[in-house]
N, C-alpha and C positions, 0 to 999 in steps of 0.2 A: 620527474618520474612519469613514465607509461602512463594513461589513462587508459581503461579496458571498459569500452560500452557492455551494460546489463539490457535488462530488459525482466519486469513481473512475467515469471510462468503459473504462478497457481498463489495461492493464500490457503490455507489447509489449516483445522485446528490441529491443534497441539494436544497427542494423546498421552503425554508424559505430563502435560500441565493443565491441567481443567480447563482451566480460567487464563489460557493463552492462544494464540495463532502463529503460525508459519509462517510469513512470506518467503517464497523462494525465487532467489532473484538469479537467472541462466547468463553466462558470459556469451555473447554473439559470436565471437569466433571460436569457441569448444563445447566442451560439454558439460562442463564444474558448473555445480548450482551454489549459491550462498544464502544459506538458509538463515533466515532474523527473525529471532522471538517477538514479539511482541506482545503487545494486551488489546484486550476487548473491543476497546473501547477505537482503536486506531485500524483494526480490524475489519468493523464499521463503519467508518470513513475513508479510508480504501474503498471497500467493497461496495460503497453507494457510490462512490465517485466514478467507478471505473464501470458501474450497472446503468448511470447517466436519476439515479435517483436525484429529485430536487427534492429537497427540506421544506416542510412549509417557514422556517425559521432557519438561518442558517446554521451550521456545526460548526464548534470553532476552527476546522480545518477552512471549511467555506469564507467563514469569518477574516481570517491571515489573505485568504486567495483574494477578495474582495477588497480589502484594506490595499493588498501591494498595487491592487489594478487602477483602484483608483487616485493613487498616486504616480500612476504612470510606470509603476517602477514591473521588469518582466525576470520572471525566475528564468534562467539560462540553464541550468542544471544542477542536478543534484550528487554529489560525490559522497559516496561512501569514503572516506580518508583517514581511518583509524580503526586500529583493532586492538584492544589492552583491555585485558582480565578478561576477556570473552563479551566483552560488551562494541559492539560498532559504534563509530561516532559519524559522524555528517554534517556536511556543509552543503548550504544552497548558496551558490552563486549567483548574485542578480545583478542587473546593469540597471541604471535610472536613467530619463529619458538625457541628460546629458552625458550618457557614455562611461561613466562613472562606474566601475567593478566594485558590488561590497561581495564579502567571503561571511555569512551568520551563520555559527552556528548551532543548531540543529540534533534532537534525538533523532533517529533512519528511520522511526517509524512516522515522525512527525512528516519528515522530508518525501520520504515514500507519498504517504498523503497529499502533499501538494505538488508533487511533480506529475500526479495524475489528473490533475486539475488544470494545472498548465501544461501537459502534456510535452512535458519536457525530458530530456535526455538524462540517466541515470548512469555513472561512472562508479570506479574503484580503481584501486590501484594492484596492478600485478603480486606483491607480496601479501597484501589482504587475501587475496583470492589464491594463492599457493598453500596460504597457511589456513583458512577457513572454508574452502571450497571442498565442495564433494563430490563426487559420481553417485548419483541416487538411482538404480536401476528402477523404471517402472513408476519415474516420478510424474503429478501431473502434471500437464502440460495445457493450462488454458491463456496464455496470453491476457492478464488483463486490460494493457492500454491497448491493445487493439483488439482483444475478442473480446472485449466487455464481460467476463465471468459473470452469467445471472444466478437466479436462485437457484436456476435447475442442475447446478454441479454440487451443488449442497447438501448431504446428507439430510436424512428425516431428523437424526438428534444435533444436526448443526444446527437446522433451521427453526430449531422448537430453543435451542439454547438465545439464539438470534433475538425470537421473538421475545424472551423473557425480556432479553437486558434491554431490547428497542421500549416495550413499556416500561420497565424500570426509570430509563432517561426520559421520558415522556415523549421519544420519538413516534408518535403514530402513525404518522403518514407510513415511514417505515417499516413498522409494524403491521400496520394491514397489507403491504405489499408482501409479505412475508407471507402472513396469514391465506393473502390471495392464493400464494406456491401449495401449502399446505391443503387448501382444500381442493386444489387442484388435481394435486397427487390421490389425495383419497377418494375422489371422484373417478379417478381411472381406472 
């Protein structure tokens, strides 16, 4: 089957779900975006990852990235490869340094998370993308493995939602970079 390269255009919370996020992920040869729910918390880790935030402590997404590195082992890509009951499924593709192909897998928000990290390639297959894809007129558009989305595309009540849950996890570093945007903003 087809493999159809993605690419992150925007991360957007989720105004139907409180306590959720958007990724929306653009097919490079058209225009259909595929939009993946996710939670907070993966949101987060995305969004520092692809902002070039370091953790004073690692996140367990950092934690997976560090583990496969230091076994040598390199993420090749990340496939979105299922769609049943409106839920995506995902597979990382990695090679070990003997050449060796493992297929693990993977929640897509999990996956998403460390193909930013490894800055690695993002696929689906053509019937995912017929049957879940959308035309979103007026959708955004910030690239984040190569425009690095910072805080400043972030609403006022993203970024106050942001900071709760950063000290919630005891993310501070985090958190005061957050807090930095905010008093930024109202300084202006």
């Amino acid at each position: 089957m087809q493999k159809l390269p993605l690419h992150i255009v925007a991360l957007v919370h989720n105004e139907a779900q409180p306590s959720s996020y958007i990724v929306l992920l653009k097919e490079e040869a058209g225009e259909r975006r595929l939009p993946v729910v996710i939670g907070t918390f993966e949101a987060q880790a995305i969004a520092s990852a692809a902002e070039g935030v370091k953790p004073n402590r690692p996140f367990t997404h950092d934690l997976l990235a560090n583990t496969l590195r230091t076994f040598s082992i390199q993420l090749e890509e990340v496939l979105i490869s299922d769609l049943r009951d409106n839920v995506f499924y995902a597979t990382l593709v990695c090679s070990s340094p003997d050449g060796q192909i493992y297929e693990i897998d993977s929640r897509t928000s999990d996956a998403l998370a460390l193909a930013i990290r490894f800055a690695c390639p993002i696929f689906t297959y053509r019937p995912i993308i017929d049957q879940a894809g959308i035309i979103w007129e007026n959708a955004p558009e910030k690239s984040l493995p190569a425009g690095k989305r910072g805080l400043s595309a972030y609403s006022d009540e993203e970024l106050l939602t942001m900071l709760e849950e950063a000290l919630e996890q005891e993310h501070y570093e985090r958190a005061a970079t957050i807090r930095d945007e905010i008093a930024r903003r109202k300084s202006n």
